[in-house]
C-alpha angles and dihedrals in degrees: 000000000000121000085246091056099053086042100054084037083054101051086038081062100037078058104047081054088050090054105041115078081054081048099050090045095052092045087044109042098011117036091023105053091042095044088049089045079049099048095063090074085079106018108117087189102105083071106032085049089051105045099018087169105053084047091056089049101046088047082071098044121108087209102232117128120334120344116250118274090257089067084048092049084047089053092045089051097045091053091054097036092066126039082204093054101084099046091045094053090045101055093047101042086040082059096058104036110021104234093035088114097058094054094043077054094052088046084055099057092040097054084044084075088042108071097122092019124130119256082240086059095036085059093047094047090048102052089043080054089056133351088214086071079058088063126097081212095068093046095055093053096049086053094046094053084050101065128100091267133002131208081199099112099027086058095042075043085064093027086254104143129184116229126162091001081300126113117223134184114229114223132184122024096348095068111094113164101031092062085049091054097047089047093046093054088048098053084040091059107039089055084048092055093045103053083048089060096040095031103047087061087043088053096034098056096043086056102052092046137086110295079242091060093043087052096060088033093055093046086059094053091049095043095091084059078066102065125054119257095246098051084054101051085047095051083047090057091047086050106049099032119116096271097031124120093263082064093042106055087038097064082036084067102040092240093121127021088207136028115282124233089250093154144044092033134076102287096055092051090055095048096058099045095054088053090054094039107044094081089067099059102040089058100058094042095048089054089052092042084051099051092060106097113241091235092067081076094046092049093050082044094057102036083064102261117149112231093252087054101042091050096048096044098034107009105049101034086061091053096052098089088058088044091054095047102045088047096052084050096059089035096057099037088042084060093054094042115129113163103058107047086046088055111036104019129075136244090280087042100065120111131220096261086065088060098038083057088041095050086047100038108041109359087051081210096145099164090052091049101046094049089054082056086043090056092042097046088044086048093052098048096049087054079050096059094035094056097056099039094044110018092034105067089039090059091048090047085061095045 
């Protein structure tokens, strides 16, 4: 080994030294908290862990027709041997099929009389409990959510729903999340559009002028970081409500005879979150205005392009790479937004990050949604990749 060789080996571990403790911190309190939230899309766990035997027992079963009465007897002694049994079932098999709790509720109080009972008289009480307990589809779910993982709550996350071994997409009125992601990605991208019209002037602008003016251009495009989310979208409903100073001056001016529905629908959302995300866009784009030499004018200029031609054929081409990155910042953050919809839209303007809090906050529904995570951070990632296989060779093509 040449002297060359240890050295370079030396500084490479020097550097991996360096690197580790930043390493350690994002794997401990970054990747692993978010993979084991994802993972409960899938985990099966929160049931094996609350009726271990009936797990055992269905694990044995073929599935045709009813399971055998032991599986009934380990059922019977799950649900006595934890007071939380019953509630935790409940909620998750309630999740998947609406009236499940109040079965798993009816086998409770069953199994409650049972606790020296035959597995022969633990079947028949179980099933005079509930006729559902006397059908071979209740059985098979149960089986299903026993298994080492479940698809269960990423399909239901896409209305995607399993019947008869078949899995079938609901439509109309009975599909719930795809609507909400269609209608996140087109909020997403109409803000984005939007911040692209009214930013690219704004950039372009602070750019061009004194290094003074910029200055102070540049101070009022950053004033709304100043202020937390929160404050902003509550100044935005005083000042679109009904009474607020955008009606007033309206009827002042004789360009509505009533107060407009400014706020809690679409248009208010939108508004805001232009407003929060425009930043975004204009500081990118200025850096990338900025980095064209100014002789690249004077070179269109001279070689007898008009001003509209040489923007658009020498100008514009250069700022597309800025433009594409300040617009794929406020299109992926605006997927993820949560404050404002809740705040200023309506019940048909919420986005899927105010169920994904719902299901996770006061549903307690965790695998729903973490499988709803599980859909936006797969969506994301596949923009991600798009974006550099498709639109980044067309942008370098421009450029």
């Amino acid at each position: 080994m040449t002297f060359l060789t240890r050295t370079m080996r030396t500084r490479w571990a020097a550097s991996l030294l360096l690197i580790a403790p930043l390493f350690a911190f994002l794997l401990v309190f970054y990747f692993y908290p978010i993979a084991s939230f994802l993972l409960r899309s899938a985990s099966t766990s929160e049931i094996t862990n609350t009726i271990p035997a009936t797990s055992i027992a269905l694990g044995q079963w073929d599935g045709e027709g009813l399971p055998d009465e032991p599986v009934y007897a380990a059922l019977v002694s799950d649900l006595n041997a934890s007071a939380q049994a019953a509630a935790i079932l409940g909620r998750r098999l309630n999740a998947l099929e609406p009236g499940m709790r109040t079965v798993v509720r009816k086998a409770t109080a069953a199994a409650r009389e049972l606790t020296l009972a035959t597995p022969a008289e633990a079947k028949a009480k179980l099933i005079e409990a509930d006729e559902k307990w006397g059908a071979p589809a209740t059985w098979k779910l149960l089986r299903h959510e026993t298994r080492v993982a479940t698809s269960t709550f990423l399909l239901a996350a896409v209305d995607v729903q399993r019947k008869a071994d078949k899995l079938e997409l609901k439509t109309g009125n009975d599909a719930l999340f795809l609507p909400i992601f269609l209608r996140t990605l087109a909020i997403s991208f109409t803000v984005t559009l939007i911040c692209i019209i009214i930013g690219y002037p704004v950039a372009w602008v602070i750019a061009m002028a004194t290094p003074r003016t910029a200055s102070w251009l540049m101070l009022l495009v950053l004033v709304p970081f100043w202020l937390s989310i929160l404050a902003r979208t509550a100044a935005w409903i005083i000042v679109l409500q009904g009474n607020g100073p955008v009606n007033s001056l309206l009827m002042w001016a004789g360009l509505a005879d009533a107060p407009l529905q400014l706020v809690f629908n679409r248009f208010g959302v939108i508004l805001v979150m232009v407003h929060v995300m425009l930043p975004f866009l204009v500081l990118p784009l200025c850096n990338s205005i900025r980095a064209i030499p100014k002789s690249y004018f004077q070179a269109a200029a001279n070689l007898g392009a008009p001003p509209v031609r040489a923007f658009m054929h020498v100008i514009f081409p250069l700022t597309v790479p800025g433009m594409w990155a300040g617009g794929f910042i406020v299109f992926i953050l605006s997927i993820g937004y949560y404050i404002t919809p809740a705040l200023v839209g309506g019940p048909n303007d919420q986005m899927i990050s105010s169920f994904i809090a719902f299901y996770t906050n006061q549903s307690i529904n965790w695998s729903l949604s973490s499988a709803l995570s599980a859909w936006l951070l797969g969506g994301m990632l596949a923009l991600v990749m798009l974006s550099q296989r498709v639109i980044g060779p067309m942008i370098r093509r421009v450029t």
